[in-house]
N, CA, C and O atoms as CSV, one atom per row, in Angstrom:
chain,resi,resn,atom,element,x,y,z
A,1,UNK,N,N,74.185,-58.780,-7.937
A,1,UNK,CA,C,75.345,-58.025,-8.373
A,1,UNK,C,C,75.529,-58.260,-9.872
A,1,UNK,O,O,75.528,-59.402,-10.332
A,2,UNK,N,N,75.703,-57.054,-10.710
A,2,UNK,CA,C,76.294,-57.359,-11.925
A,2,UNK,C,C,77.253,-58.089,-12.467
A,2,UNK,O,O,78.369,-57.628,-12.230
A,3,UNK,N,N,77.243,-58.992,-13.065
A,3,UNK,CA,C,78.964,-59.148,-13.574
A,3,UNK,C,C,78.893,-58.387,-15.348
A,3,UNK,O,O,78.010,-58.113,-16.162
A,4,UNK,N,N,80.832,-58.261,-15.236
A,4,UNK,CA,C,80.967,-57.252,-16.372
A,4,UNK,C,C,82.167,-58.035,-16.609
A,4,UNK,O,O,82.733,-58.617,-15.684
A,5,UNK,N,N,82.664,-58.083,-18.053
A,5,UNK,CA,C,83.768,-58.418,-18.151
A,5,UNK,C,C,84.701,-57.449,-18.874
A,5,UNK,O,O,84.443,-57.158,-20.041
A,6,UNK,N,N,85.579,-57.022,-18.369
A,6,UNK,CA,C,86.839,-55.905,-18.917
A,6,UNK,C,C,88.021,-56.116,-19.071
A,6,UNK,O,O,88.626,-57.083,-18.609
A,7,UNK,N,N,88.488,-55.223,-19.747
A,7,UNK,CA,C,89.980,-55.687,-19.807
A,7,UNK,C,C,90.919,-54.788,-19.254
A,7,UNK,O,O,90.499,-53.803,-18.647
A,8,UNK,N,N,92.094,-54.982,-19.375
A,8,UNK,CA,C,93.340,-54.303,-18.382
A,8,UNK,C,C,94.696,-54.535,-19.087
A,8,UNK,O,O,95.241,-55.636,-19.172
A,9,UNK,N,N,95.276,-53.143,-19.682
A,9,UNK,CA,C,96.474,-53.383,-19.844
A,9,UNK,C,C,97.366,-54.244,-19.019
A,9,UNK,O,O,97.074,-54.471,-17.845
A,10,UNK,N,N,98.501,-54.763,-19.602
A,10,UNK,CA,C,99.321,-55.969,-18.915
A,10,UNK,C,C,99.947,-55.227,-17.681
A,10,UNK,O,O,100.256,-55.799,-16.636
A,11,UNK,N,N,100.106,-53.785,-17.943
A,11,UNK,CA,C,101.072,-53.388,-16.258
A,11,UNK,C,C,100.065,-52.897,-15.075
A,11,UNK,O,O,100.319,-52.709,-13.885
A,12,UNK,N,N,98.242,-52.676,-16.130
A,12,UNK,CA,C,97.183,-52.396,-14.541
A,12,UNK,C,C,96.559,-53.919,-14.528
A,12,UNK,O,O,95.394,-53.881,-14.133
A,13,UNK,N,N,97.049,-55.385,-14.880
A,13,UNK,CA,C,96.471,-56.465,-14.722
A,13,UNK,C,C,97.455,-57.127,-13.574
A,13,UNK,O,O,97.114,-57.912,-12.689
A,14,UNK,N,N,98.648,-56.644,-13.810
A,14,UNK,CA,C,99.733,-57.198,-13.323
A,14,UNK,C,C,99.995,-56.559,-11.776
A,14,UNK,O,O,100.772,-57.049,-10.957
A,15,UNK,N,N,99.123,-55.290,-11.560
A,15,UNK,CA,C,99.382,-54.591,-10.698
A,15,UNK,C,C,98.270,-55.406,-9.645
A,15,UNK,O,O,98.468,-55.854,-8.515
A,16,UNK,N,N,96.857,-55.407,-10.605
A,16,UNK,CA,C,95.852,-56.162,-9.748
A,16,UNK,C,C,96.428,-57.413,-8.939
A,16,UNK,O,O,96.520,-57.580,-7.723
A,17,UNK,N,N,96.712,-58.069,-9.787
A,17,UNK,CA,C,97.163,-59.444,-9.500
A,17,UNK,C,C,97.860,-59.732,-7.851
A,17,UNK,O,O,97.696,-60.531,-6.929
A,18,UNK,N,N,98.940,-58.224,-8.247
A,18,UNK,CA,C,99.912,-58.011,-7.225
A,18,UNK,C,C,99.405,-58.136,-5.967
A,18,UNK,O,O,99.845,-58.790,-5.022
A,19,UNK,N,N,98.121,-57.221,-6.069
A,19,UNK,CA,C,97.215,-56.608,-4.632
A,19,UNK,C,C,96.598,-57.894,-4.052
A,19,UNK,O,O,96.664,-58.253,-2.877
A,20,UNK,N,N,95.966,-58.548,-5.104
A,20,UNK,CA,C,95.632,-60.055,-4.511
A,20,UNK,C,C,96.611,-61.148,-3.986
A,20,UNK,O,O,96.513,-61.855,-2.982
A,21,UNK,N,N,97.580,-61.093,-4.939
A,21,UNK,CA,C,98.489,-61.636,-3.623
A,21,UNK,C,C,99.207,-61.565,-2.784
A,21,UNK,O,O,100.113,-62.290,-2.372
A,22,UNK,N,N,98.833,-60.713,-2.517
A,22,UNK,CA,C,99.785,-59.801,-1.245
A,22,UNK,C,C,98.851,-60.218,0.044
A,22,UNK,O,O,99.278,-60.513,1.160
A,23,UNK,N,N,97.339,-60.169,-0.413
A,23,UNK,CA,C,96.690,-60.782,0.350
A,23,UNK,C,C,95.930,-59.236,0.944
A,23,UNK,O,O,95.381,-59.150,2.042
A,24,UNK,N,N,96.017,-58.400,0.214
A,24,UNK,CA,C,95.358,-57.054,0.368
A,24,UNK,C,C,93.687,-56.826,-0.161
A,24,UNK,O,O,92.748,-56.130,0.225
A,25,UNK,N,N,93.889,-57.744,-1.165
A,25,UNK,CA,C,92.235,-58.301,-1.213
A,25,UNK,C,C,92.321,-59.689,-1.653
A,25,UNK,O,O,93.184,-60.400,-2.168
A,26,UNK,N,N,90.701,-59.860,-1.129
A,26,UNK,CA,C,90.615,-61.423,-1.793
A,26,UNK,C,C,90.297,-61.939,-3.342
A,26,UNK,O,O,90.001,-63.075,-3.713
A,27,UNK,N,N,90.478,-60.571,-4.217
A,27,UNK,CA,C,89.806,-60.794,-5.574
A,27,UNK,C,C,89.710,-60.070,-6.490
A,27,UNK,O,O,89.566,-59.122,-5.719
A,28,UNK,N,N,89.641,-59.526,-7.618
A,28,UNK,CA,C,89.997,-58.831,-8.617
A,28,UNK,C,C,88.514,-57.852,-8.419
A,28,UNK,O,O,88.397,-56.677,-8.768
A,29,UNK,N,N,87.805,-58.429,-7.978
A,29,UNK,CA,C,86.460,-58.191,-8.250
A,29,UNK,C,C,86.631,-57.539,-6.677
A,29,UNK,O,O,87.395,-56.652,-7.057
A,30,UNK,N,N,86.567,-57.396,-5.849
A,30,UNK,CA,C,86.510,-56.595,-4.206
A,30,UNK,C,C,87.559,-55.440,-4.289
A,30,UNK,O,O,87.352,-54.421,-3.631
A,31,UNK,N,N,88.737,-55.557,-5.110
A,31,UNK,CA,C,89.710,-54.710,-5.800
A,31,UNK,C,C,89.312,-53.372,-6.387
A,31,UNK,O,O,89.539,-52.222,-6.014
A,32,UNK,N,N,88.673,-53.854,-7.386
A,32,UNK,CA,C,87.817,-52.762,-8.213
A,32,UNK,C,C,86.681,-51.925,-7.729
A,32,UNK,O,O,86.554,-50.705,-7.828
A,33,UNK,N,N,85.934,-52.736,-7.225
A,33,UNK,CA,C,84.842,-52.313,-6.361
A,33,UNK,C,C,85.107,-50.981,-5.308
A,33,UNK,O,O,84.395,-50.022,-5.012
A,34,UNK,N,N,86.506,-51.405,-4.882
A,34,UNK,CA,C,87.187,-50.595,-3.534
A,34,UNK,C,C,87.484,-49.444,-4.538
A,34,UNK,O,O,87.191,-48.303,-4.181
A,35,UNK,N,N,88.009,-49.630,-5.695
A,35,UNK,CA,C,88.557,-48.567,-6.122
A,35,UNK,C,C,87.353,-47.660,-6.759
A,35,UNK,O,O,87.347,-46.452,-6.999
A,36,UNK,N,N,86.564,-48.425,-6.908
A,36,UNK,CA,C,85.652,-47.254,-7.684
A,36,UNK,C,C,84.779,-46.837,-6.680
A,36,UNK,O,O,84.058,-46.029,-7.265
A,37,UNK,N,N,84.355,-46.910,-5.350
A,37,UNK,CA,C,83.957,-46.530,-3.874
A,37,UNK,C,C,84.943,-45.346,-3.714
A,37,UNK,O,O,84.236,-44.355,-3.901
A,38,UNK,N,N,85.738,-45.085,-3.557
A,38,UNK,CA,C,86.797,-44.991,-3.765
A,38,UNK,C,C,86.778,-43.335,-4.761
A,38,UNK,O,O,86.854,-42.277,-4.136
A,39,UNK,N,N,86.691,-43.339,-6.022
A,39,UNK,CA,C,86.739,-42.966,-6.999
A,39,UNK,C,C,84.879,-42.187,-6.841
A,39,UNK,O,O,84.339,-41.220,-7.378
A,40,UNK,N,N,84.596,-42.816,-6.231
A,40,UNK,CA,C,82.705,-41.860,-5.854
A,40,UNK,C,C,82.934,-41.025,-4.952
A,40,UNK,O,O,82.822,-39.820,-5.174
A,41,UNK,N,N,83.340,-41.565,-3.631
A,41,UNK,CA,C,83.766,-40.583,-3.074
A,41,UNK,C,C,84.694,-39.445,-2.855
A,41,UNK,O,O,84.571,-38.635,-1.936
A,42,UNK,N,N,85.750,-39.429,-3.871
A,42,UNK,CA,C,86.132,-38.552,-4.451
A,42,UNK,C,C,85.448,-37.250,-4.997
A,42,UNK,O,O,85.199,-36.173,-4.457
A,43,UNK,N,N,85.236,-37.732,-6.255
A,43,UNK,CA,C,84.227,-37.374,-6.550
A,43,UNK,C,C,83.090,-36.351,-5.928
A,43,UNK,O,O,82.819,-35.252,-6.410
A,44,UNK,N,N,82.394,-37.017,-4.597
A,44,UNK,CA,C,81.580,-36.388,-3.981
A,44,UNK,C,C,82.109,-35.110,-3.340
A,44,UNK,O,O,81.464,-34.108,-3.031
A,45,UNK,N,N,83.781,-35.411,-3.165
A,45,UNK,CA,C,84.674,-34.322,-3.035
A,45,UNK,C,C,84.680,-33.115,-3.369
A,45,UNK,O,O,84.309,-32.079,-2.817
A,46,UNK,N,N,85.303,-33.443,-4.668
A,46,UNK,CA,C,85.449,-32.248,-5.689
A,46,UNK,C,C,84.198,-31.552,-5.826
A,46,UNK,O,O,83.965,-30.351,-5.689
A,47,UNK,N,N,83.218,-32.772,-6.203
A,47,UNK,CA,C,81.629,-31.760,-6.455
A,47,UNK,C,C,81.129,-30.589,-5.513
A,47,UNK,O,O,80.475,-29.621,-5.902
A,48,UNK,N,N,81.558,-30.839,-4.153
A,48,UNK,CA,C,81.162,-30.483,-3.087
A,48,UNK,C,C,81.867,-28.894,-2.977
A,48,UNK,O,O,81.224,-27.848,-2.887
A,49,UNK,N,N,83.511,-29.037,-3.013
A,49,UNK,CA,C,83.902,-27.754,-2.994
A,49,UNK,C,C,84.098,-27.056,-4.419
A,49,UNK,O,O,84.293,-25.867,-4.674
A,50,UNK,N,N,83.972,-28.307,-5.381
A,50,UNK,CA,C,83.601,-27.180,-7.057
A,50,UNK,C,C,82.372,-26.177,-6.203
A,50,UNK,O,O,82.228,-25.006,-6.556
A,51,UNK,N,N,81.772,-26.593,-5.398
A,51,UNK,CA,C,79.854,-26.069,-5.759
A,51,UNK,C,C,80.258,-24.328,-4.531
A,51,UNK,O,O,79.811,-23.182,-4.577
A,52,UNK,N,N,81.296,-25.031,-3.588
A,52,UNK,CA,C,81.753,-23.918,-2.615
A,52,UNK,C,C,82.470,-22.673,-3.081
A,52,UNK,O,O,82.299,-21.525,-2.671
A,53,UNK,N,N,83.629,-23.273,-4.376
A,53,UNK,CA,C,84.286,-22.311,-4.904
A,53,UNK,C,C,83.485,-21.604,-5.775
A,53,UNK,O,O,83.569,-20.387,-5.942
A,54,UNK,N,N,82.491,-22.544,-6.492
A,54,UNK,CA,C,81.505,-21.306,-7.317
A,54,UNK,C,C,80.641,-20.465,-6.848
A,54,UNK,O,O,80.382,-19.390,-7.388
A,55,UNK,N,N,80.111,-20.900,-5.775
A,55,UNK,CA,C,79.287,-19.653,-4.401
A,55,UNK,C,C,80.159,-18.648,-4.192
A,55,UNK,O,O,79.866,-17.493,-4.502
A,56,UNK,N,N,81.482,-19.017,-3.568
A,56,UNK,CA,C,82.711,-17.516,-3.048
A,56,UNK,C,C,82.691,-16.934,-4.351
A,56,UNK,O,O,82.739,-15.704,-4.361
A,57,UNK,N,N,82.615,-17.696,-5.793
A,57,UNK,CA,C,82.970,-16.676,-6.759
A,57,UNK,C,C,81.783,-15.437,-7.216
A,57,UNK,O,O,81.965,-14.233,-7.395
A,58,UNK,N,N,80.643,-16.176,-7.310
A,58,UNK,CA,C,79.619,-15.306,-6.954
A,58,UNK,C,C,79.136,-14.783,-5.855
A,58,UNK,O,O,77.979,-14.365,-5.862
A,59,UNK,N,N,79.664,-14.731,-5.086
A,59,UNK,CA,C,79.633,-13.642,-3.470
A,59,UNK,C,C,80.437,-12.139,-3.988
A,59,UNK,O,O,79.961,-11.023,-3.775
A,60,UNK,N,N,81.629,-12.376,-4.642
A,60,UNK,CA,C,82.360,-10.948,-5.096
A,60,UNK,C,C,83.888,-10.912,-4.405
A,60,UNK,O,O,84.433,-11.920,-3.957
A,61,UNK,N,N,84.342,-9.886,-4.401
A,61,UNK,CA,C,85.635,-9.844,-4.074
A,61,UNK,C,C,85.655,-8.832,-2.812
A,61,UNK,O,O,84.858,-7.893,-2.805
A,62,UNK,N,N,86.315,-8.968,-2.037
A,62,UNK,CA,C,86.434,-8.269,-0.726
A,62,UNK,C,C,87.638,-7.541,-0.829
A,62,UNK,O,O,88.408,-8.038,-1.651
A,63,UNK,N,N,88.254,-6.037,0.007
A,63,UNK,CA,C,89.036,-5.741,-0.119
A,63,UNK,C,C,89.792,-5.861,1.371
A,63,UNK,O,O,90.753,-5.109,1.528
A,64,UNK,N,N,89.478,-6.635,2.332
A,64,UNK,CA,C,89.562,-7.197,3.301
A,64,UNK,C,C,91.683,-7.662,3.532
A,64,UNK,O,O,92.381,-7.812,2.529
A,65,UNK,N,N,92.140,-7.765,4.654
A,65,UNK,CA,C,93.418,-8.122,4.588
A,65,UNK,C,C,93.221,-9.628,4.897
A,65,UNK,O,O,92.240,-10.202,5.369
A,66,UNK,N,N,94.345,-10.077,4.526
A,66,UNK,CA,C,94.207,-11.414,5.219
A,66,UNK,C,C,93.753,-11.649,6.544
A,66,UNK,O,O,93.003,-12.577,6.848
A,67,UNK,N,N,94.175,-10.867,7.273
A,67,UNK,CA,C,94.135,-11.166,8.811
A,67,UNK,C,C,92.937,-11.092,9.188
A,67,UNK,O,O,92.528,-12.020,9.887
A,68,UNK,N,N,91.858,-9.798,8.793
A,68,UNK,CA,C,90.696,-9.618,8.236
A,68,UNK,C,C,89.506,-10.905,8.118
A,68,UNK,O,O,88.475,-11.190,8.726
A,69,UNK,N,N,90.132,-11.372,7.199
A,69,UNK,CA,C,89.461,-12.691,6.746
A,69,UNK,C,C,89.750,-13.937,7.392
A,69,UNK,O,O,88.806,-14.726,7.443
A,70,UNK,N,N,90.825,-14.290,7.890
A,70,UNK,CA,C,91.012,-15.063,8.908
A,70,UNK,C,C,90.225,-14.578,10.197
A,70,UNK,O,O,89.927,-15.567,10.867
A,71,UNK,N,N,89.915,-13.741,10.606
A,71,UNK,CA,C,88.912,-13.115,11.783
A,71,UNK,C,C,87.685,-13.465,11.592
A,71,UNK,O,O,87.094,-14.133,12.441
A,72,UNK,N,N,87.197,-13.137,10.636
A,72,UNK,CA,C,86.062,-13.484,10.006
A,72,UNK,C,C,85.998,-14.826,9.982
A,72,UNK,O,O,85.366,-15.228,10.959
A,73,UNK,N,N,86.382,-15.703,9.278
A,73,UNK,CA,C,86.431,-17.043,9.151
A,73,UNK,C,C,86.661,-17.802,10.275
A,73,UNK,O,O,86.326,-18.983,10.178
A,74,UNK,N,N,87.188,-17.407,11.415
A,74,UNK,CA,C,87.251,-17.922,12.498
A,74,UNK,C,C,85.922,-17.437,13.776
A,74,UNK,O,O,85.608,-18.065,14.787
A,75,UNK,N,N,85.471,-16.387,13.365
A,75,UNK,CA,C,84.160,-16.638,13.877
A,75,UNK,C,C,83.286,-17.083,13.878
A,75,UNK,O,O,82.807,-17.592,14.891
A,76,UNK,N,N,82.641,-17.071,12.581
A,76,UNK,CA,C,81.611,-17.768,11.540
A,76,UNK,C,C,82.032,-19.088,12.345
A,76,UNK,O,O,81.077,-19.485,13.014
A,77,UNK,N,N,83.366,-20.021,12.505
A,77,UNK,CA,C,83.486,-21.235,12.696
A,77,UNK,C,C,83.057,-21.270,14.361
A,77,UNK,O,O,82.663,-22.362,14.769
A,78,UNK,N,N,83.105,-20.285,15.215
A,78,UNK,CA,C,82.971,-20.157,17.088
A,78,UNK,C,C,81.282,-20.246,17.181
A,78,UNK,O,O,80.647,-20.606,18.173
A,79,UNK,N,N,80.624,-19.737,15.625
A,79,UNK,CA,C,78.851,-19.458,16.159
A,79,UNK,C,C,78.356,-21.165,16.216
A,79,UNK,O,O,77.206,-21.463,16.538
């Protein structure tokens, strides 16, 4: 495992601190880790439906009603 050493404003050092003794983690270092796991999978989030919303945008525009498209979309989901 890497070690890194960083720093932390006094109210996100003070916050860490908090989490460790609360007894929510065991360490500044399992803390961070969680958060940036955390912060990937996010991530893998957004990337995922950025990549969905840019497909529907290049598919085109439908003149379809809502109800329409809810029909549709609920089949596609029954196949």
């Amino acid at each position: 495992m890497t070690r890194q050493s960083i720093s932390f404003t006094d109210p996100n050092d003070e916050w860490l601190k908090s989490q460790v003794e609360s007894k929510e983690y065991s360490s500044k270092s399992e803390l961070i880790n969680d958060l940036v796991r955390q912060a990937r999978k996010q991530q893998c989030q957004i990337d995922w439906l950025k990549s969905k919303l840019e497909l529907a945008e290049k598919s085109g525009f439908t003149n379809d009603s809502k109800e329409q498209i809810l029909l549709k979309s609920k089949a596609i989901l029954d196949e």
